[in-house]
VEXTIKOL-845512 format. One line per 5 residues: number of its first residue (from 0); their letters; for each residue x, y, z of N, C-alpha, C, O. Coordinates in steps of 0.2 Angstrom, whole numbers, padded with zeros to 4 digits, always signed. Layout:
NUM = A = X:Y:Z:X:Y:Z:X:Y:Z:X:Y:Z ~ ...
# end
This chain:
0 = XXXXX = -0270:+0529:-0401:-0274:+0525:-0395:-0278:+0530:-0392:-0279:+0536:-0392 ~ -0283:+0525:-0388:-0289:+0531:-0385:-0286:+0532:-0379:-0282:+0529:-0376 ~ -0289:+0538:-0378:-0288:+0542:-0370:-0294:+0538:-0364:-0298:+0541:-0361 ~ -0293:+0532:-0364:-0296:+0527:-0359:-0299:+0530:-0354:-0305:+0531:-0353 ~ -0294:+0534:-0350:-0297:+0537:-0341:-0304:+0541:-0344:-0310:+0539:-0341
5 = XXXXX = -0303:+0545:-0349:-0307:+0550:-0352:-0315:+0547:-0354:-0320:+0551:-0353 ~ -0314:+0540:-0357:-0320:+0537:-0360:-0324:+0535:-0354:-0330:+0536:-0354 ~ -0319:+0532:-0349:-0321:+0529:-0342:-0325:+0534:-0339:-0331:+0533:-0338 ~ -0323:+0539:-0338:-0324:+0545:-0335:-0330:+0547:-0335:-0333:+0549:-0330 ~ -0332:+0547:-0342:-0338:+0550:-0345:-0342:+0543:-0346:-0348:+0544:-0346
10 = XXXXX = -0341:+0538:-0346:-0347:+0533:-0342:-0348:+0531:-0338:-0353:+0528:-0338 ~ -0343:+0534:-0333:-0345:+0532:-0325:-0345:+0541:-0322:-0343:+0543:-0317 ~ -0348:+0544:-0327:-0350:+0552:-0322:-0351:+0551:-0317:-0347:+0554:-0313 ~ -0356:+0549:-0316:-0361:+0551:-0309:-0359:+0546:-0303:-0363:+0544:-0299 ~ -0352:+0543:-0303:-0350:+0538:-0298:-0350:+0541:-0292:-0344:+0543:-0291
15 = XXXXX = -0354:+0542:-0286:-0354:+0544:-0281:-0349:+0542:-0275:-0351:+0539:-0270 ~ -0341:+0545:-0276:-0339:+0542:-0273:-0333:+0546:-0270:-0330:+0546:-0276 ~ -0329:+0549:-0267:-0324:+0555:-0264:-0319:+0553:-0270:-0318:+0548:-0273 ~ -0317:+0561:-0272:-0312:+0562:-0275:-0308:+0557:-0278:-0309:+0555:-0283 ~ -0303:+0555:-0272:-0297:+0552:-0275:-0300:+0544:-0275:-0298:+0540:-0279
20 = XXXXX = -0305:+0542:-0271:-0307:+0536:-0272:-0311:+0534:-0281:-0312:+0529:-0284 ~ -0313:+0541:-0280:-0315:+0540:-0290:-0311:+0540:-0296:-0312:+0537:-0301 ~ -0306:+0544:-0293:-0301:+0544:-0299:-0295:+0537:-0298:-0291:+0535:-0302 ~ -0297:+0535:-0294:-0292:+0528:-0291:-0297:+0522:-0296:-0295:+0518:-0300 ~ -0303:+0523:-0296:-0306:+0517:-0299:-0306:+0519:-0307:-0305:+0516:-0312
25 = XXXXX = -0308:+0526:-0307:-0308:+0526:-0315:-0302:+0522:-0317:-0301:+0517:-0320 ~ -0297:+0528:-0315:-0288:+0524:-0320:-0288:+0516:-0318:-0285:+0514:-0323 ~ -0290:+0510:-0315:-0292:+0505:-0313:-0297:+0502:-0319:-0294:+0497:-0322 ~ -0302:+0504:-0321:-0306:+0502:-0325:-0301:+0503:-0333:-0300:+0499:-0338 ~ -0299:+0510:-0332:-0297:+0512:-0340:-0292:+0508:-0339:-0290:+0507:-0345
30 = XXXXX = -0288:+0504:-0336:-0279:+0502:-0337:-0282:+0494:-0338:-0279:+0489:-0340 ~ -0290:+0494:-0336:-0292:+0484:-0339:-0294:+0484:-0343:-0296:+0478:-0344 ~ -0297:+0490:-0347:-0301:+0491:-0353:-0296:+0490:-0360:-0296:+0487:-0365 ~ -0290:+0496:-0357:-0283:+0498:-0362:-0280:+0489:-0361:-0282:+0487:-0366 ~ -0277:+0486:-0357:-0276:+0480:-0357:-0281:+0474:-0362:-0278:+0471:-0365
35 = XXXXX = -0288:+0474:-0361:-0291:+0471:-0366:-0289:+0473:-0373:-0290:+0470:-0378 ~ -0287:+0479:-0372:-0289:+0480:-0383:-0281:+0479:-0383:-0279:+0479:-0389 ~ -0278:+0479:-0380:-0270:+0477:-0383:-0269:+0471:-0383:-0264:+0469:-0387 ~ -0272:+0467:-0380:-0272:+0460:-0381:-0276:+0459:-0386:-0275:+0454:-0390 ~ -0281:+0462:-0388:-0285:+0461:-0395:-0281:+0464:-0399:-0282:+0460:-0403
40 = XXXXX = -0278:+0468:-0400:-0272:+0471:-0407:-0267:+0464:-0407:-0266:+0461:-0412 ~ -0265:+0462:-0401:-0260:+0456:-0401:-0261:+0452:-0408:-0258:+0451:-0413 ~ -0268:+0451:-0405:-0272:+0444:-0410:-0272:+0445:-0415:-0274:+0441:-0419 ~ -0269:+0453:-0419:-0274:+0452:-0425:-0278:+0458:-0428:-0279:+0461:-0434 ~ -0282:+0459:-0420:-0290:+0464:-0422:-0288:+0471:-0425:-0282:+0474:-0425
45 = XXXXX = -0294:+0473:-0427:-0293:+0480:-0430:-0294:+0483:-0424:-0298:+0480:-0420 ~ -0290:+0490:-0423:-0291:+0493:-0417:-0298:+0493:-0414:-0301:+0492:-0409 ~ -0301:+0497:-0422:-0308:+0497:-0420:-0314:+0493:-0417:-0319:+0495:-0414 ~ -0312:+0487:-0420:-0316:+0480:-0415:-0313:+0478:-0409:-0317:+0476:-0404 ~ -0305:+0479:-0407:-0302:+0479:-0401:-0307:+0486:-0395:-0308:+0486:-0389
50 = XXXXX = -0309:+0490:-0398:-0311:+0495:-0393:-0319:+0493:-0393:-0322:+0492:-0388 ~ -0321:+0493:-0397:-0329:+0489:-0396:-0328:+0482:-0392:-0333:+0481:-0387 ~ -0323:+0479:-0393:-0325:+0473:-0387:-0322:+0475:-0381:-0323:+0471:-0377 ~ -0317:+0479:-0380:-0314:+0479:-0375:-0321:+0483:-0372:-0323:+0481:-0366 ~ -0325:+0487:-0373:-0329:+0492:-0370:-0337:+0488:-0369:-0341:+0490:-0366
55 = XXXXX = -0336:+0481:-0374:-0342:+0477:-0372:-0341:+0473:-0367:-0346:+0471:-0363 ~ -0334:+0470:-0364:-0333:+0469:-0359:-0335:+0473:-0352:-0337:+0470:-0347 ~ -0335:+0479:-0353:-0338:+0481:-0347:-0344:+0480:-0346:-0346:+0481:-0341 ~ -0347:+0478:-0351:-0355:+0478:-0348:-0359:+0484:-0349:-0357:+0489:-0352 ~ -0364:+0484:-0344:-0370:+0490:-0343:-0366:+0493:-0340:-0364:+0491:-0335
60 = XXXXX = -0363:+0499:-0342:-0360:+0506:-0337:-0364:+0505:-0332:-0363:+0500:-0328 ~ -0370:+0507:-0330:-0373:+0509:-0326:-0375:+0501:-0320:-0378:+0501:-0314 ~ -0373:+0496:-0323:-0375:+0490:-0320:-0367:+0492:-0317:-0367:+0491:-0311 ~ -0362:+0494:-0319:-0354:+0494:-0316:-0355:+0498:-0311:-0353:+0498:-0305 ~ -0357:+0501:-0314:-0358:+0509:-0308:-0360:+0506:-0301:-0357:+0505:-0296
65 = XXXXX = -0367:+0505:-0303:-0369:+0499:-0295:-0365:+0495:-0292:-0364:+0495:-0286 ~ -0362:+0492:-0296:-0359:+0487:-0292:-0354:+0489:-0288:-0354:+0488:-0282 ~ -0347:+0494:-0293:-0343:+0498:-0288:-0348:+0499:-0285:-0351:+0494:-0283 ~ -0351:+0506:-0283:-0353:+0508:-0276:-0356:+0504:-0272:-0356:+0506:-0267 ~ -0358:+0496:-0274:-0358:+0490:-0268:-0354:+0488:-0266:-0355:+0485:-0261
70 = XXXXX = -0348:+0489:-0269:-0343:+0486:-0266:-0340:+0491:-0261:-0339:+0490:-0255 ~ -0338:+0496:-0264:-0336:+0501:-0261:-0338:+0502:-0253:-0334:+0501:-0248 ~ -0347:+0503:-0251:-0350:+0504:-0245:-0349:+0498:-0243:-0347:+0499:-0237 ~ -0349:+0491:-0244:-0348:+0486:-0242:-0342:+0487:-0237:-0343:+0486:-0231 ~ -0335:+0489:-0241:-0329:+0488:-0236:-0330:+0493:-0232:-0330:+0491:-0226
75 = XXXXX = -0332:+0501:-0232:-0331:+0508:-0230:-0336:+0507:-0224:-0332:+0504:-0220 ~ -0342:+0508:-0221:-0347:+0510:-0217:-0345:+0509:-0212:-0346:+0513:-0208 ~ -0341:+0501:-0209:-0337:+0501:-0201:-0332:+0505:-0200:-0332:+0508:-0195 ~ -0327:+0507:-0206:-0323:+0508:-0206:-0325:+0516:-0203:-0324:+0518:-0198 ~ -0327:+0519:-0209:-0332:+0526:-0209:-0333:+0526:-0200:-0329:+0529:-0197
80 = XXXXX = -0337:+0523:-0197:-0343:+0523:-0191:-0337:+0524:-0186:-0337:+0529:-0183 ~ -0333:+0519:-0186:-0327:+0518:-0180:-0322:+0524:-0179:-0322:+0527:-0173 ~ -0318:+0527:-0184:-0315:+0531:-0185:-0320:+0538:-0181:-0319:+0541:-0176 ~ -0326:+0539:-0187:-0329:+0545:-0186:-0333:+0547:-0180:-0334:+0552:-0177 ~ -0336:+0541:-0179:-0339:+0542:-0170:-0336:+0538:-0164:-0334:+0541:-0159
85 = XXXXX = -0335:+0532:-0165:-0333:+0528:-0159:-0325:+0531:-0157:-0324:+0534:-0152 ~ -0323:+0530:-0160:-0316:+0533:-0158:-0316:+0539:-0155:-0315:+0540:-0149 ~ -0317:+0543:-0158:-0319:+0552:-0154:-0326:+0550:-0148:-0327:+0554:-0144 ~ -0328:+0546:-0148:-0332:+0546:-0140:-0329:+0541:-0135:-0329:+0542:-0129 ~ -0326:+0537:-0138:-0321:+0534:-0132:-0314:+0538:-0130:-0309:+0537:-0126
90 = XXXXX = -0314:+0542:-0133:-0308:+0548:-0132:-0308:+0551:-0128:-0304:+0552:-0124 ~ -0316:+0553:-0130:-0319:+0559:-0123:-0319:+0556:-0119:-0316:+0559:-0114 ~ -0323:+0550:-0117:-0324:+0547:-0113:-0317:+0544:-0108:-0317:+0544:-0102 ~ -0313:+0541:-0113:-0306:+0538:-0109:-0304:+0547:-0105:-0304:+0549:-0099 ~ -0303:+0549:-0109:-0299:+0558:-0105:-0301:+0561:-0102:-0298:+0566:-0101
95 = XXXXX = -0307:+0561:-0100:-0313:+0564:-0094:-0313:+0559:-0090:-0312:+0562:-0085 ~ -0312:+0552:-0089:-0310:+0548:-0083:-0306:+0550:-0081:-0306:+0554:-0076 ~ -0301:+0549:-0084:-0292:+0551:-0083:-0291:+0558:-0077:-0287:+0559:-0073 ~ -0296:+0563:-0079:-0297:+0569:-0078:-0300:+0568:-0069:-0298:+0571:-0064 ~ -0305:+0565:-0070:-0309:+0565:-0063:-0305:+0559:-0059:-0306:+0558:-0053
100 = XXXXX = -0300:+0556:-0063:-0296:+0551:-0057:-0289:+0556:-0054:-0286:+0556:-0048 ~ -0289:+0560:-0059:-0283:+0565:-0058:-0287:+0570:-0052:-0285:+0570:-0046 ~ -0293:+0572:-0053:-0294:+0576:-0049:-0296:+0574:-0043:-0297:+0578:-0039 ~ -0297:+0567:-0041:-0300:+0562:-0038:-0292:+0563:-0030:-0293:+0564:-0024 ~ -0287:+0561:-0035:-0279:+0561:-0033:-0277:+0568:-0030:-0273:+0567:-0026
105 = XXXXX = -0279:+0573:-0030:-0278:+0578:-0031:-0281:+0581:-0024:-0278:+0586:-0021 ~ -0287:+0577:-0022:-0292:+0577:-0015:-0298:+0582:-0018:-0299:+0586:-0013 ~ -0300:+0582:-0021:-0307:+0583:-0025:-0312:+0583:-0021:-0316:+0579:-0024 ~ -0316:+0584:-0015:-0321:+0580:-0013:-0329:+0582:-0016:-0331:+0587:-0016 ~ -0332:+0578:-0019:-0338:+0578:-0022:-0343:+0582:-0017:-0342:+0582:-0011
110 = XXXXX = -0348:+0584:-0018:-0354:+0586:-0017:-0359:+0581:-0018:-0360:+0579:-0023 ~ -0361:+0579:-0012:-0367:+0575:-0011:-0374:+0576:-0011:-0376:+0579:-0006 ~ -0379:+0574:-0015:-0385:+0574:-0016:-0388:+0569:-0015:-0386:+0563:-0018 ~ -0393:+0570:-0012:-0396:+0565:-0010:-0403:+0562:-0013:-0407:+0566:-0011 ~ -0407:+0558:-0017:-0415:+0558:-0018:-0416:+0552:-0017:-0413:+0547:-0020
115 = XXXXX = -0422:+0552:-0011:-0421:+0546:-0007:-0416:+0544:-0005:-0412:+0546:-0002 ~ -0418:+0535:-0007:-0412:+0531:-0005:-0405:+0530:-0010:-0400:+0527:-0008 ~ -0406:+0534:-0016:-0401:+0534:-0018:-0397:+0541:-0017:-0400:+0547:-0016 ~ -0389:+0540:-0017:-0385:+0545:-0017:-0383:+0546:-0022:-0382:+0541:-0025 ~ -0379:+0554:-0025:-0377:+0556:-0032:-0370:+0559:-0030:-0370:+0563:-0025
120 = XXXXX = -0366:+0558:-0032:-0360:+0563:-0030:-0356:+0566:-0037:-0353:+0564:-0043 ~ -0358:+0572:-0033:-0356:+0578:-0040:-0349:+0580:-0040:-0346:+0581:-0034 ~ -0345:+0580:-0044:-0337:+0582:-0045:-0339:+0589:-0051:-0338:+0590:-0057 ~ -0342:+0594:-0045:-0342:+0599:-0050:-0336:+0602:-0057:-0337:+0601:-0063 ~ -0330:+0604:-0055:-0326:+0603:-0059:-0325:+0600:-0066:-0323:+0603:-0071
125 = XXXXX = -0326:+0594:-0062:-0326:+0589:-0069:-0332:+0589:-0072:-0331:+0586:-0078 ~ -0340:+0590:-0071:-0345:+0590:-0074:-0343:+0598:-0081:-0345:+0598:-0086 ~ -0340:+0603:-0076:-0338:+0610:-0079:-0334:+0608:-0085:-0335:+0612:-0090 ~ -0329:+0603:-0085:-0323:+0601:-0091:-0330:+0598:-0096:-0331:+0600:-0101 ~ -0331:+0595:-0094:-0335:+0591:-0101:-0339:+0593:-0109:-0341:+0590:-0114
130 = XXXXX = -0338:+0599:-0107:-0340:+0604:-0112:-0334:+0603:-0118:-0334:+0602:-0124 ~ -0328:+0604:-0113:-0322:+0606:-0118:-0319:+0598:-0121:-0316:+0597:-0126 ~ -0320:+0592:-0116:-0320:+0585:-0121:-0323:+0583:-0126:-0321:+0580:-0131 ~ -0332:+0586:-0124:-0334:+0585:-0130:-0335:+0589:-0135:-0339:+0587:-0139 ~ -0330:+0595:-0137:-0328:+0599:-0140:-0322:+0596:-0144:-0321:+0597:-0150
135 = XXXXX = -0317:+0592:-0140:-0312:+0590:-0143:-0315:+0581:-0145:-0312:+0576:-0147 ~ -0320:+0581:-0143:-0321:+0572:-0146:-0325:+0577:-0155:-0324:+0574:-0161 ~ -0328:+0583:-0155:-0333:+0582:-0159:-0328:+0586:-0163:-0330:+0587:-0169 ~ -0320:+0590:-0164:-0315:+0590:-0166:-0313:+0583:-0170:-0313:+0584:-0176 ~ -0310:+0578:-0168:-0307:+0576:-0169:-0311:+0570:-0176:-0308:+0567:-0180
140 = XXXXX = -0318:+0569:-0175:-0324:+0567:-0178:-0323:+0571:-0185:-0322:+0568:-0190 ~ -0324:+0578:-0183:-0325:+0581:-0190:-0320:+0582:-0192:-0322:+0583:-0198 ~ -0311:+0581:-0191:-0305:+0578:-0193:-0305:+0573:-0198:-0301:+0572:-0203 ~ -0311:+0567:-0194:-0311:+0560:-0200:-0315:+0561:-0202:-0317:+0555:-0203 ~ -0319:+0565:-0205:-0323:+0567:-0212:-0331:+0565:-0210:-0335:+0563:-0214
145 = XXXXX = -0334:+0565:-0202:-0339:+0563:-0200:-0344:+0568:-0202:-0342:+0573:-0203 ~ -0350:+0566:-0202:-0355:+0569:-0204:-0358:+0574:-0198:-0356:+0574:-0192 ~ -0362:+0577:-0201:-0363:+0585:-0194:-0367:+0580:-0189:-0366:+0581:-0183 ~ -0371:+0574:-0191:-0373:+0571:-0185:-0369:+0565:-0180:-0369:+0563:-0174 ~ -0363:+0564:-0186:-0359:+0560:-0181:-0354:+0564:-0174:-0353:+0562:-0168
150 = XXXXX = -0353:+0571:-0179:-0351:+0576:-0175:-0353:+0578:-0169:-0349:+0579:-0164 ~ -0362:+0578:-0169:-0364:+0580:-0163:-0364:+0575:-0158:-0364:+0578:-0152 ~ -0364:+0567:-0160:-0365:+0564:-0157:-0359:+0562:-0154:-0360:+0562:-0148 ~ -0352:+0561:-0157:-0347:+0560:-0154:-0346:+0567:-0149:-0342:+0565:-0145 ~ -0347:+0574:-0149:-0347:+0578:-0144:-0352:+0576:-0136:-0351:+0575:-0130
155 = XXXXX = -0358:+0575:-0140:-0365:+0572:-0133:-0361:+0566:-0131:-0361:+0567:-0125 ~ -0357:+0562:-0133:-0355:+0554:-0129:-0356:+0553:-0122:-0359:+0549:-0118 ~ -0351:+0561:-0120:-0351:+0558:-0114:-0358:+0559:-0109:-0359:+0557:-0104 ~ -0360:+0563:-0112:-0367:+0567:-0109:-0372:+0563:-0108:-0374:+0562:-0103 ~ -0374:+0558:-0115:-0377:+0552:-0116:-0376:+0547:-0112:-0380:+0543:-0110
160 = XXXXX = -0370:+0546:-0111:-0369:+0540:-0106:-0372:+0542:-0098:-0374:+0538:-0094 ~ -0370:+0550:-0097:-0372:+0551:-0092:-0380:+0551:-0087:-0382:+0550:-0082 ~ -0382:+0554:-0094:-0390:+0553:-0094:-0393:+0545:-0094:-0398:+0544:-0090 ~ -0392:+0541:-0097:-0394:+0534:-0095:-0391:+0533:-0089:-0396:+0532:-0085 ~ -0385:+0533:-0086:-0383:+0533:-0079:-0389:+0536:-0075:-0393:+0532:-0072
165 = XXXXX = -0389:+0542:-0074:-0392:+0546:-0069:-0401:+0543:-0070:-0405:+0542:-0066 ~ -0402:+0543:-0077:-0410:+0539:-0077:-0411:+0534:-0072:-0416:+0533:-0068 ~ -0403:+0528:-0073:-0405:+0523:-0068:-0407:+0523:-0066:-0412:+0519:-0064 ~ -0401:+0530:-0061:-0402:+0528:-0053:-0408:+0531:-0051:-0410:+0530:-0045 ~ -0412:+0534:-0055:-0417:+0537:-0051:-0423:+0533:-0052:-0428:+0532:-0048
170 = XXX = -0423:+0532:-0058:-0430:+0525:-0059:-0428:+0522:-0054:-0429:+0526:-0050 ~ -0425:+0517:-0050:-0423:+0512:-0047:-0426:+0515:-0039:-0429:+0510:-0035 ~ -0426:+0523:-0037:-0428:+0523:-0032:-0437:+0522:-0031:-0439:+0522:-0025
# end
């Protein structure tokens, strides 16, 4: 019998896809490929016509190849986006509140500034911590396999938020 994963392998070379998610679809294709030609041996066929049609059944390799990787990013990209950014910036984000309500508790008094009619109140402190959240938000990103830009962005979160905050208030006056 042939060495199916092998044949597979070598027609779906260039499958752009992690590790074990590649080698999971290969043995996947070779174990319905190997299943075709043994229902064609059932019937009768020569091995050899069993593996020409078992392997015309797949189709254009390369037509298979797209399609896996369509399907694949189809499920993968929220899932990818949530783990890798959203969740490490609400992390930061929830544990840096947590932080300013603790130190809030604690009798913390802010530092007041003033422009114009609007007022700003500064929690020194906790503006000083934000470094090290967004350290541990852009930790935990590059843990779920994020990219250097999700990276950065999941550390900026909380920064980002801040900065449209503070733009507000100051457009406004």
């Amino acid at each position: 019998m042939r060495d199916w994963e092998a044949l597979v392998e070598q027609r779906l070379g260039r499958l752009a896809l992690e590790p074990e998610e590649r080698a999971e679809v290969i043995a996947e294709v070779a174990a319905h490929l190997e299943d075709i030609c043994e229902e064609m041996l059932r019937q009768g066929v020569t091995e050899e016509q069993a593996v020409r049609r078992a392997l015309s059944k797949a189709g254009d390799w390369q037509d298979l190849q797209r399609k896996i990787l369509a399907a694949k990013r189809r499920e993968q990209p929220m899932k990818k986006r949530v783990w890798q950014l959203w969740i490490p910036g609400l992390l930061t984000l929830i544990l840096s509140s947590f932080f300013l309500m603790t130190l809030q508790q604690y009798g913390l008094q802010p530092r007041i500034v003033r422009s114009g009619s609007n007022t700003v109140l500064l929690y020194l402190p906790w503006l000083l911590s934000l470094p090290f959240f967004g350290a541990l938000g852009a930790y935990v990103s590059s843990r779920a396999g994020g990219s250097r830009g999700f990276v950065i962005l999941a550390s900026a979160f909380l920064r980002l938020r801040l900065l449209v905050r503070f733009s507000s208030c100051f457009r406004s006056a």
